[in-house]
C-alpha positions as CSV (number, residue, x, y, z in Angstrom):
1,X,-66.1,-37.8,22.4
2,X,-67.4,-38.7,25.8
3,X,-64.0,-40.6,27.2
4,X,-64.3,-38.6,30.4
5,X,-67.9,-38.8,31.3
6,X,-68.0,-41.0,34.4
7,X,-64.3,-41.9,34.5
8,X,-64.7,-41.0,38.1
9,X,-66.4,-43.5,39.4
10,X,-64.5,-46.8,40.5
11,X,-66.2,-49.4,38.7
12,X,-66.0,-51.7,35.5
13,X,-67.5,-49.5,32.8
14,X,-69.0,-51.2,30.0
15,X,-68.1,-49.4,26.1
16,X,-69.1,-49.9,22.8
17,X,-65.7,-49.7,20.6
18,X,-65.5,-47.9,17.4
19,X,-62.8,-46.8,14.6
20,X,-60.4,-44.9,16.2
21,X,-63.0,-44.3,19.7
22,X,-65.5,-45.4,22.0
23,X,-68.1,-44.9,23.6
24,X,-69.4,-45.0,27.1
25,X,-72.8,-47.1,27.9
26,X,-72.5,-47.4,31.5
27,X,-70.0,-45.3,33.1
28,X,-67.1,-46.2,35.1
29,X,-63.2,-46.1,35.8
30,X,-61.7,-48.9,33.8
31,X,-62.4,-51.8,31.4
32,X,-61.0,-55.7,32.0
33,X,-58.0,-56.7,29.4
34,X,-59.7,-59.4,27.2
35,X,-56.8,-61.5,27.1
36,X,-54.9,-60.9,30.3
37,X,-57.4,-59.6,32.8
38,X,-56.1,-56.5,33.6
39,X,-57.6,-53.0,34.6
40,X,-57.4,-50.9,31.9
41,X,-58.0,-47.4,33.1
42,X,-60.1,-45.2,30.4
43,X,-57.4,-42.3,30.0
44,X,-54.9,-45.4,28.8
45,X,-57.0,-47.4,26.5
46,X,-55.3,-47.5,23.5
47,X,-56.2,-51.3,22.2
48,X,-59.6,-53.0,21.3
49,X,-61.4,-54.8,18.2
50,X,-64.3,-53.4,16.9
51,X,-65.1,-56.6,15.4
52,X,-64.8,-58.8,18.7
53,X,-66.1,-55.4,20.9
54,X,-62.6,-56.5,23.2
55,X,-59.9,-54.4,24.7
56,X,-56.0,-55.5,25.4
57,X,-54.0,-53.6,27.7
58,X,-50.9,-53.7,25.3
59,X,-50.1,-54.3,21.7
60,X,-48.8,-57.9,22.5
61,X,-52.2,-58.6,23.8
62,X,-53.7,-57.5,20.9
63,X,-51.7,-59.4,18.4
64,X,-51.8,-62.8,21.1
65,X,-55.4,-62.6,20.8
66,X,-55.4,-62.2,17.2
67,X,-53.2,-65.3,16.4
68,X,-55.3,-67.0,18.7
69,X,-59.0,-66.3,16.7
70,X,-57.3,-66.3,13.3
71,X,-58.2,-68.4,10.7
72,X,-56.4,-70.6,8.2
């Protein structure tokens, strides 16, 4: 796991997101809530799509962007 590497530096980092982790391409302090906006800092990322490469800053955005993209 490489969660840590660069969390201390102040900017937007960019990640790739996987099953159950990610990783870090280019280093940095938090990621941008897909749905909301939000800083996410890196310690508190719980919530993304591997599919859609997004992360939410809480289970209801999760499940808000999901009924949003779902089909049928």
């Amino acid at each position: 796991m490489n969660r840590i590497e660069g969390a201390g530096r102040g900017g937007e980092a960019r990640l790739r997101y996987l099953d159950g982790d990610f990783q870090i391409v280019t280093p940095g302090s938090f990621v941008r809530c897909a749905v909301t906006g939000r800083k996410i800092p890196l310690d508190e990322l719980r919530y993304w799509n591997v599919e859609r490469q997004e992360a939410y800053c809480d289970a209801a955005a999760s499940l808000a962007r999901h009924l949003e993209t779902r089909q049928g």
